[in-house]
C-alpha positions in Angstrom: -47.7 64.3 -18.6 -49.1 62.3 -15.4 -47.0 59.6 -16.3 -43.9 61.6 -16.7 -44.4 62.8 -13.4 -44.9 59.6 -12.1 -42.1 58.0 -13.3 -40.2 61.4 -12.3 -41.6 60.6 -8.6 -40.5 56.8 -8.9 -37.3 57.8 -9.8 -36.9 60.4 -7.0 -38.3 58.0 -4.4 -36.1 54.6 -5.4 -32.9 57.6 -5.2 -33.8 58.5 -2.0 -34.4 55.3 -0.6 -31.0 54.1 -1.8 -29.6 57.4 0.0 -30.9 56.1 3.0 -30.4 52.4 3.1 -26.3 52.0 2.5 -27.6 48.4 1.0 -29.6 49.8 -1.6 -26.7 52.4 -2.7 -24.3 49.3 -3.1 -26.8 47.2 -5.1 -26.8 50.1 -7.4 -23.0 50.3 -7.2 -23.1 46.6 -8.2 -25.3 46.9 -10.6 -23.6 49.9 -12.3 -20.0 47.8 -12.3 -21.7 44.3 -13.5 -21.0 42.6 -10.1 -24.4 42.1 -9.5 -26.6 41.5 -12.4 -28.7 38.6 -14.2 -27.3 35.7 -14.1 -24.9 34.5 -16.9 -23.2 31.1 -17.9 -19.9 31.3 -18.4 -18.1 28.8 -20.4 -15.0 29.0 -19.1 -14.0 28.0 -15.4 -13.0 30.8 -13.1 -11.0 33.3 -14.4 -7.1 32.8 -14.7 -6.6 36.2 -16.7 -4.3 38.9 -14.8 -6.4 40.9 -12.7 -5.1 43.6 -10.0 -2.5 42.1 -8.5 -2.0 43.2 -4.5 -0.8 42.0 -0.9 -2.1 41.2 2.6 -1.6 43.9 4.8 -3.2 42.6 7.5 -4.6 39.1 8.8 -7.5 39.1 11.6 -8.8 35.5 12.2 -11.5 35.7 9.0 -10.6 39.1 8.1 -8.4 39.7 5.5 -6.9 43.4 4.8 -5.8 43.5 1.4 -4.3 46.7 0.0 -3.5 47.6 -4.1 -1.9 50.1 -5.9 -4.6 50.8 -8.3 -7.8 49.2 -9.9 -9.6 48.7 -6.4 -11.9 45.6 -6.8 -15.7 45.9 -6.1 -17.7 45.0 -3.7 -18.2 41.0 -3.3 -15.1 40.2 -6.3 -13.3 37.1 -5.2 -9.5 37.3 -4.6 -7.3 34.1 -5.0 -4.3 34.1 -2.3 -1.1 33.0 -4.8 0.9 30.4 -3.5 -1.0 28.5 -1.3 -2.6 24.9 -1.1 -5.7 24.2 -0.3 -7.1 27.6 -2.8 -8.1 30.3 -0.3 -10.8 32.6 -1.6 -11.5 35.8 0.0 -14.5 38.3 -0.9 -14.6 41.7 -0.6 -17.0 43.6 1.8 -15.6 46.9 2.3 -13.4 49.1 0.9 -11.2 51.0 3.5 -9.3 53.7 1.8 -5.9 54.0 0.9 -6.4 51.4 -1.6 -7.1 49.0 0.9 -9.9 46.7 0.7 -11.3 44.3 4.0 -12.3 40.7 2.8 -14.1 38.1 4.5 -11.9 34.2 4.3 -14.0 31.4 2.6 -11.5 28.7 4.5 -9.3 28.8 7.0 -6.4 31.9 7.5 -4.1 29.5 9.4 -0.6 30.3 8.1 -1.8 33.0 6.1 1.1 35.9 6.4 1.4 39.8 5.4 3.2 41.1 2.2 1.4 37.4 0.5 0.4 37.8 -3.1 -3.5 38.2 -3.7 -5.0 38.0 -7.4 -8.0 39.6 -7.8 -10.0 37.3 -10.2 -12.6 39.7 -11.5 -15.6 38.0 -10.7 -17.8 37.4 -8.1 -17.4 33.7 -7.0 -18.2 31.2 -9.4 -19.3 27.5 -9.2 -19.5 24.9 -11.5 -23.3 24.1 -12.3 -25.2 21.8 -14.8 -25.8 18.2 -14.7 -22.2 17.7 -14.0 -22.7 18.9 -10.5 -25.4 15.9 -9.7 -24.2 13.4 -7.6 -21.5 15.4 -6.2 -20.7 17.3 -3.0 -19.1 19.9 -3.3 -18.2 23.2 -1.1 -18.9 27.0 -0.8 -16.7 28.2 -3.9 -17.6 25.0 -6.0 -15.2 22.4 -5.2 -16.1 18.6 -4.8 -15.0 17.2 -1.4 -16.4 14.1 -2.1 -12.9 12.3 -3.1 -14.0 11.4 -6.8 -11.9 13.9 -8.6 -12.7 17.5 -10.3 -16.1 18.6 -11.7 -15.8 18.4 -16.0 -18.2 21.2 -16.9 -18.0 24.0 -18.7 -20.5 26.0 -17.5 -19.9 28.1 -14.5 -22.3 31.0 -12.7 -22.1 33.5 -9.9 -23.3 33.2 -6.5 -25.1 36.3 -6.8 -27.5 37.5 -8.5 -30.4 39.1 -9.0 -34.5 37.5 -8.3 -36.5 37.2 -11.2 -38.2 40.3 -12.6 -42.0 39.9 -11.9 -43.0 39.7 -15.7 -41.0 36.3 -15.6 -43.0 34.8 -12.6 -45.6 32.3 -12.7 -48.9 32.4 -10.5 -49.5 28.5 -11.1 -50.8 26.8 -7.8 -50.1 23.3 -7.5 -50.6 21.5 -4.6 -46.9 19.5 -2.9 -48.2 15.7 -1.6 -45.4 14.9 1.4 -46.7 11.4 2.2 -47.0 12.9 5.8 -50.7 12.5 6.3 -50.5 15.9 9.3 -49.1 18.3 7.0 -51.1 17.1 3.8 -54.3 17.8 5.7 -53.8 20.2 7.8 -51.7 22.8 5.8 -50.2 21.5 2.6 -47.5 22.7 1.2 -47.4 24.6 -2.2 -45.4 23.6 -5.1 -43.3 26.5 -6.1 -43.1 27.8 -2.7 -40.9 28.1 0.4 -41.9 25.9 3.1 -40.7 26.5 6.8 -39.8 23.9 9.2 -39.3 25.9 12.8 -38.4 24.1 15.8 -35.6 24.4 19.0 -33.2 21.8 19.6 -33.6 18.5 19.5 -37.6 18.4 18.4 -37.1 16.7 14.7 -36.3 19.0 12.5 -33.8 17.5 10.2 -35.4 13.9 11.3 -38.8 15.8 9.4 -36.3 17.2 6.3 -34.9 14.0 5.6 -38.6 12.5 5.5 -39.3 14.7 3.2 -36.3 13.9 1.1 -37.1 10.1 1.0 -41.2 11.1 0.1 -40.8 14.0 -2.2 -37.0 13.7 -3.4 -37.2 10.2 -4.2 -40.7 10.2 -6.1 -40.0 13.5 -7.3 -38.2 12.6 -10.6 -36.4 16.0 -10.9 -33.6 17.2 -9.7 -33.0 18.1 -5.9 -30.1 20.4 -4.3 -29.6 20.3 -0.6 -27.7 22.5 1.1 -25.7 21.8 3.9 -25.3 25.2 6.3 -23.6 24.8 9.5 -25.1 21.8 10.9 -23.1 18.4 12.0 -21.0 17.1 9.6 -22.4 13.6 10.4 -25.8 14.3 9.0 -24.3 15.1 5.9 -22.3 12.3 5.7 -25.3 10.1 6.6 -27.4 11.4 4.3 -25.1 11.1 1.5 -24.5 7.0 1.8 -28.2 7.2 2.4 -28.8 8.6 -1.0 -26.4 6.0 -2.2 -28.5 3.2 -1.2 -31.6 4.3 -2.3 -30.2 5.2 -6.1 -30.6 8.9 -6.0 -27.3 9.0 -6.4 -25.4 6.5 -8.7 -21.5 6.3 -8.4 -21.5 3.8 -11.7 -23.6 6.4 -13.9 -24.6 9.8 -14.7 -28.3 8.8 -13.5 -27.6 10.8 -10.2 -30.9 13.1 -9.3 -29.6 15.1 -6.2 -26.6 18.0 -5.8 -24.7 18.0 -2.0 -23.4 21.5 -1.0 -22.1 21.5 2.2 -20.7 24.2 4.8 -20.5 22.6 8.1 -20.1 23.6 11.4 -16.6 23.7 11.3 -16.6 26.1 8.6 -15.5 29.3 9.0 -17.8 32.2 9.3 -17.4 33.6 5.4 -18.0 30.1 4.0 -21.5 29.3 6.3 -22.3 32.6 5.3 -22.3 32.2 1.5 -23.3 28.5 0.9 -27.1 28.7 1.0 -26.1 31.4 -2.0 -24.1 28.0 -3.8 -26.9 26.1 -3.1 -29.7 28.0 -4.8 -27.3 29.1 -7.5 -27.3 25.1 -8.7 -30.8 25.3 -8.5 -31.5 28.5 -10.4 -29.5 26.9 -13.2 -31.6 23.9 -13.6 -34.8 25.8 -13.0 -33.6 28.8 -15.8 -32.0 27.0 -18.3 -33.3 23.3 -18.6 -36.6 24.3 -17.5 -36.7 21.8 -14.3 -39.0 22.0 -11.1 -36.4 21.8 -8.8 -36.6 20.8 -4.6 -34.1 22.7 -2.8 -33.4 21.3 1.0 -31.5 23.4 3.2 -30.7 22.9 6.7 -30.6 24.7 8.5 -31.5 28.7 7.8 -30.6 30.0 10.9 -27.2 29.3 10.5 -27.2 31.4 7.4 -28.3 34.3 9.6 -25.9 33.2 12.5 -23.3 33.8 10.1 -24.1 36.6 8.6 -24.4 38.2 12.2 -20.3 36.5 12.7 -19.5 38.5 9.5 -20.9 41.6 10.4 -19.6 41.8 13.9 -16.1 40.9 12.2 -16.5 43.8 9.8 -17.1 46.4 12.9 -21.0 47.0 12.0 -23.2 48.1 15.3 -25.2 45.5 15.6 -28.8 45.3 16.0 -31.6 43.6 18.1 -30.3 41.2 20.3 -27.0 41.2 18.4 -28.0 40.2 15.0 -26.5 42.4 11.9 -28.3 45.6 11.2 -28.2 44.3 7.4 -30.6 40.5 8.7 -33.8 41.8 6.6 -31.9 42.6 3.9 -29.6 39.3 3.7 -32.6 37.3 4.3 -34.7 39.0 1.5 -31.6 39.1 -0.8 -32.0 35.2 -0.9 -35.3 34.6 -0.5 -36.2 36.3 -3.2 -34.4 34.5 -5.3 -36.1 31.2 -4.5 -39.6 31.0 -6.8 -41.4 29.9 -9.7 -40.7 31.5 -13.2 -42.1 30.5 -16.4 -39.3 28.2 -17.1 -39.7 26.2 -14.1 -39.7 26.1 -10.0 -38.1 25.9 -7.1 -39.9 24.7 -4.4 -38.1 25.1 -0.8 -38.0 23.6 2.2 -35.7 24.9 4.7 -35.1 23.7 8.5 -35.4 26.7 10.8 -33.9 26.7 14.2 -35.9 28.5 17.0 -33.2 29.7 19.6 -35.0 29.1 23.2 -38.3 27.6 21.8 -38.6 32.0 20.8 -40.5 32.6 17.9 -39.8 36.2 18.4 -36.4 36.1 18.5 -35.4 38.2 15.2 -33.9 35.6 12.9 -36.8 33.0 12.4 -39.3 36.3 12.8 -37.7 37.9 9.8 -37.5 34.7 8.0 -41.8 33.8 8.5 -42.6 37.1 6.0 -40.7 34.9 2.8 -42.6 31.6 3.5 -46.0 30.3 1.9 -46.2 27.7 4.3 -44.8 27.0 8.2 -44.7 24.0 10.3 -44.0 24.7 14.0 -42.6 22.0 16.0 -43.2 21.5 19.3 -41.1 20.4 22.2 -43.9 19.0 24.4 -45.2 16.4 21.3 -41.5 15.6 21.1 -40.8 14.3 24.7 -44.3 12.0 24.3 -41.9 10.4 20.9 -44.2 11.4 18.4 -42.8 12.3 14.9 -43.2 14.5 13.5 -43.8 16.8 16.5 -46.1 19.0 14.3 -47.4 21.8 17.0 -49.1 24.5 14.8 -49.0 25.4 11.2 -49.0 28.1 9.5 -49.9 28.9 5.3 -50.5 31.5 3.1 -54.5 30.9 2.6 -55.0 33.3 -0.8 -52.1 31.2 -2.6 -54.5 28.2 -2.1 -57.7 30.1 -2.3 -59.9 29.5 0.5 -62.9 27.9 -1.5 -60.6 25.2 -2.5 -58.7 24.6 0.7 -61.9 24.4 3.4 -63.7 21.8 0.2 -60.3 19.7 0.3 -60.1 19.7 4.1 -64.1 19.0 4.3 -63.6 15.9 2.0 -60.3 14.5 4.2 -61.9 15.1 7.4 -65.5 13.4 6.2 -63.3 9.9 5.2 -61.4 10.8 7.9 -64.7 10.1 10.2 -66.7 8.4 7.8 -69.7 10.8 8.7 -70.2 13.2 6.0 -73.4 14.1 7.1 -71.9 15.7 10.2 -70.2 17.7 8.3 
């Protein structure tokens, strides 16, 4: 009977939560309607079928008013705009009334004009993913932009889903060697986990990332995804012939170890918004279904957030502490969550973080320290003396190590370190 009433009280206290938090009630909604649910592998590429068929009513920069005559789409469906080269993806993110749904642009709305023929596709986005994807770069709704023709796969998944259920997750500690000799001392990083790299402008953030892509990536022997979100379109096009060179990616072969997913700066708001989500989708497949311990790079974070807080302005939302979306917990624990180790394999994480102002305070890299197992904060004054990395404090999740094990590592390391043991 006590556990009737308990799972009476859950049941009461998860409905009134959802009452509360609007998020909450459309994750049900979701949920209920398929739109949101465990990830499945489609063997088909997106979907050509007829769906609802309706027209742009109205066109506001990377807002998209689309209204329908019947069989509204849920929340987060993609809709194809008919007629047009390149393909210009919109998803939904509110519904309006009057049949009228409010969509967010993936790509530019230039030329984009009212009474133009939308197709809704039934589906959240999907991307191609598998092995096909390796070596490629390719953008927010799955397509290369590398210049080497279309993606042959069969296999196609959408960008959101659900984390793990806890039965499915692994406790396994494993120690990650960088090859930096600051971090791997003073707070190593855990393989399986998400690792933080915080820092303002210009102190070595990405300089640091793609270190750890030549140690880690390189020697790794799995498969690696980096994400590309908002930053220069250079880097990425650096880092790309870079990976050339070096053989982790192969242009002759299907020997290729890395994916590229890139949504630049110049991307509109929609796109910078939902590539992180492309990103780790490509990495959940190798992880769930071939059993890999994946590296996921993405740079930078806070551009995630800084588009989500575009989107949410765009959509009319109040916002909240100094201007971010009232929905940035949410957004950032939607994703995060998503990133960790199952039974099947891992996905270990390191993401850039950029510090607006040198402020660790400011919401969007405070929200994001609560996901991370382990943080390196760079400093600006170690940076102007040229020392790199400009490691300033770090930061780690001491009972995922255990503190026996970590203070008789760091004993050792410091006793070879000063070849006085006995001082020790």
């Amino acid at each position: 009977m006590l556990s009737a009433l308990g799972r009476a009280a859950s049941g009461a206290l998860k409905l009134g939560k959802s009452a509360l938090n609007p998020q909450l009630l459309q994750n049900e909604a979701l949920r209920a309607t398929g739109a949101l649910s465990a990830t499945s592998y489609a063997t088909a590429p997106q979907a050509k079928a007829k769906g609802a068929q309706g027209k742009v009513v109205a066109v506001i920069g990377a807002v998209v008013d689309v209204q329908f005559e019947d069989n509204l789409p849920p929340i987060l469906n993609a809709l194809e705009v008919q007629n047009r080269t390149p393909r210009l993806v919109l998803e939904v993110a509110q519904h309006l009334g009057e049949n009228t749904v409010r969509t967010i642009a993936m790509d530019g709305t230039e030329g984009l004009i009212r009474g133009q023929q939308v197709l809704d596709t039934g589906f959240p986005i999907r991307i191609p993913v598998g092995a096909e994807t390796l070596g490629r770069i390719i953008n927010v709704i799955g397509e290369p932009i590398d210049e080497r023709g279309p993606i042959q796969t069969d296999k196609y998944a959408a960008i959101h889903a659900d984390a793990p259920e806890f039965v499915d997750m692994s406790v396994e500690q494993e120690i990650l060697v960088t090859g930096i000799k600051v971090v791997d001392l003073l707070a190593p990083y855990a393989k399986g986990g998400k690792i933080g790299l915080f820092g303002g402008a210009g102190v070595g953030k990405t300089v640091l990332i793609m270190e750890l892509i030549n140690n880690v990536a390189k020697a790794h022997g799995g498969y690696s995804v980096f994400a590309g979100v908002g930053e220069r379109t250079r880097e990425g096009n650096d880092l790309y012939h870079e990976m050339i060179e070096s053989g982790v990616i192969s242009l002759k072969d299907k020997s290729s170890k890395v994916a590229l997913v890139y949504g630049q700066m110049n991307e509109p708001p929609g796109a910078r918004a939902r590539v992180a989500l492309t990103g780790l989708t490509v990495a959940e497949y190798f992880r769930d279904q071939e059993g890999q311990d994946v590296l996921l790079f993405i740079d930078n974070i806070f551009r995630f957030t800084q588009a989500g807080s575009e989107v949410s302005a765009l959509l009319g939302r109040i916002p909240s502490a100094v201007g971010y979306q009232p929905t940035l917990a949410t957004d950032m624990g939607t994703m995060q969550e998503r990133i960790t180790t199952t039974k099947k394999g891992s996905i270990t994480s390191v993401q850039a973080i950029y510090v607006p102002a040198d402020d660790l305070t400011d919401p969007a890299p405070a929200t994001t320290f609560a996901h991370l197992d382990a943080t390196t904060v760079l400093s600006r004054a170690i940076a102007e003396l040229g020392y790199l990395p400009s490691c300033g404090s770090f930061g780690f999740n001491i009972t995922y190590y255990g503190s026996q094990y970590y203070w008789s590592r760091t004993l050792q390391c410091c006793s070879r370190c000063t070849k006085n043991s006995s001082g020790l």
